[in-house]
C-alpha positions in Angstrom: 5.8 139.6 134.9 5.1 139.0 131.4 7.5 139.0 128.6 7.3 137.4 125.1 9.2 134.9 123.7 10.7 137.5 121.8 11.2 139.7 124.5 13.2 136.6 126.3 15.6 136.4 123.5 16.0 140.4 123.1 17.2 140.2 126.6 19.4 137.3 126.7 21.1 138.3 123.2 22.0 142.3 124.7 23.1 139.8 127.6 25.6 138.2 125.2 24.0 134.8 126.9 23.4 131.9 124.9 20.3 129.6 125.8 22.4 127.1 127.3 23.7 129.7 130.1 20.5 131.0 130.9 19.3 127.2 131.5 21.7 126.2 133.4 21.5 129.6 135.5 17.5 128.2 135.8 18.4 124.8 136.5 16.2 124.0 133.3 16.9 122.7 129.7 18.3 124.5 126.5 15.1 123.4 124.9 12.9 125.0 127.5 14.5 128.2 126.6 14.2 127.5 123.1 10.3 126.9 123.4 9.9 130.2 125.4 11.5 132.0 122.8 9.4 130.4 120.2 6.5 131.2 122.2 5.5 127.1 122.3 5.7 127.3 126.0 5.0 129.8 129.0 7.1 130.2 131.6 5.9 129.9 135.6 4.9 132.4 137.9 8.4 131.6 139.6 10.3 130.9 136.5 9.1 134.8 135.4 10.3 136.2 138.6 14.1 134.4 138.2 14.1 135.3 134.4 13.7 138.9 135.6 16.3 138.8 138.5 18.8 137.6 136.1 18.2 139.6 133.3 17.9 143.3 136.0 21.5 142.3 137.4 23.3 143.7 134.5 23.2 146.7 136.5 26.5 144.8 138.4 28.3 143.4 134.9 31.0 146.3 135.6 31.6 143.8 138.6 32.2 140.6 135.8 34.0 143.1 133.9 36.6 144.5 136.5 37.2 141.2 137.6 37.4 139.8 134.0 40.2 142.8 133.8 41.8 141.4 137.2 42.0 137.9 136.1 43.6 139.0 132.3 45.8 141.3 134.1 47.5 138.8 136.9 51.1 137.8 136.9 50.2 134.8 138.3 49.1 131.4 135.9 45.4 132.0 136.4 41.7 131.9 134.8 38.1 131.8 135.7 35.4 129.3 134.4 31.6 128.8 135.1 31.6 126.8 138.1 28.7 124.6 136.8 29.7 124.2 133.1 33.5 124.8 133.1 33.0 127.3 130.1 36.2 129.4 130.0 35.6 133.3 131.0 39.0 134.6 131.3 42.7 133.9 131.6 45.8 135.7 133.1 48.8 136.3 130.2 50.5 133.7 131.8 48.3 130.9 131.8 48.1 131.8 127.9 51.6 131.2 127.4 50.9 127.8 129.0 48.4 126.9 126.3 49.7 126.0 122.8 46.5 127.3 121.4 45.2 130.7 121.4 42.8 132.5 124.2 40.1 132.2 121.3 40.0 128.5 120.8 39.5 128.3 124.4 37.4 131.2 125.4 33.1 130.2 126.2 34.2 126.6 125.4 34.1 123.7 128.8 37.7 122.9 129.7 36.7 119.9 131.7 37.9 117.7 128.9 40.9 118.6 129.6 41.3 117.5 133.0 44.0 115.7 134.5 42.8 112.3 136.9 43.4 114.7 140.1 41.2 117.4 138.8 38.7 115.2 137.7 38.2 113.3 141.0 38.2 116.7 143.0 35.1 118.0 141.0 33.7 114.3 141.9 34.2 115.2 145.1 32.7 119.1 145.6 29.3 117.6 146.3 30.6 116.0 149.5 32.5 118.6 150.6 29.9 121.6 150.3 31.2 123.4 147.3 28.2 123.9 145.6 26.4 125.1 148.9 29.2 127.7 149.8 30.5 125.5 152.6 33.8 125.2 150.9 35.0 128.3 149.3 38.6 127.5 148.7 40.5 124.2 148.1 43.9 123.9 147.0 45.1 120.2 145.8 48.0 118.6 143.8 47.7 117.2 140.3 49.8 115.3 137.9 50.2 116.4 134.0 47.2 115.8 131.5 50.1 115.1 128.9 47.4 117.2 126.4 49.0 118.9 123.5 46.1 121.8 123.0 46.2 122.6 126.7 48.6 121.4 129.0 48.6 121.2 132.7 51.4 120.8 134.4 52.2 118.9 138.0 51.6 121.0 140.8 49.4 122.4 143.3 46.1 123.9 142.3 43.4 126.2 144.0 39.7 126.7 143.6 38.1 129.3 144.5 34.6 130.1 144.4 32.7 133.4 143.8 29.7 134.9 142.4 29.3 136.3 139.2 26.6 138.8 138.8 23.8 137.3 137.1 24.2 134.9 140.0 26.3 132.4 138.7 29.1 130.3 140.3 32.6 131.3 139.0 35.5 129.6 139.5 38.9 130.9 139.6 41.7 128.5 139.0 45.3 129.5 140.8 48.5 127.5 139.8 50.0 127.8 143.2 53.6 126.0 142.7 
């Protein structure tokens, strides 16, 4: 396959992707993206043939989408982030309601900085456990507060749960459980 730099960024843009997701879905560098779009830089024979995966699976988006609906439409405290960058894809009404900030402020943006201890030294821990490999698709855990003002997180129990997003991607969906 060969596409222009050009043609790259026509299809990540109808994609609503930035550069940085498309790296990451990669496993490459923003400014590798940036130099293919700028044409300073061709991509490899296997680099062209991922490109082109991830850019023909937008034939399953209605997947993202009715899941996106799912997640927005829960009763129970939930959302789903990027499993790799934490970027925040959707949230249930009332996990919302939690927040003292609105769904916009939040929405694309990582929400690791906002992670209690607990939650920080589980997502030390995935790597060990087989998270990232699909050995471990579900993990519930307690936490303690994060005492943040923007985004509070209260006590309780917490589960993960991994799935694939259509472009390939890790999702994450986050359950408050208690």
């Amino acid at each position: 396959m060969t596409i222009s730099g050009s043609g790259i960024r026509r299809m990540r843009l109808l994609r609503s992707m930035k550069q940085q997701h498309l790296a990451e879905l990669l496993g490459i560098n923003q400014a590798t993206v940036s130099r293919w779009e700028q044409d300073q830089l061709s991509l490899s024979p296997q680099q062209a043939v991922r490109l082109e995966r991830i850019f023909s699976s937008s034939q399953h988006a209605a997947a993202d989408t009715a899941l996106k609906r799912l997640v927005e439409d829960s009763v129970r405290p939930v959302h789903l982030i990027c499993d790799v960058s934490h970027r925040l894809l959707s949230a249930s009404r009332p996990r919302q309601a939690e927040w003292r900030a609105p769904l916009a402020a939040f929405l694309g943006r990582s929400l690791f900085s906002y992670a209690s201890a607990e939650i920080a030294a589980t997502e030390q821990s995935l790597d060990e456990r087989g998270w990232h490999e699909g050995r471990l698709l579900s993990l519930t855990f307690e936490t303690s507060a994060n005492d943040d003002a923007s985004m509070p997180i209260a006590a309780g129990r917490v589960t993960w749960e991994r799935i694939t997003l259509s472009d390939g991607s890790a999702g994450r969906l986050v359950t408050t459980v208690d």
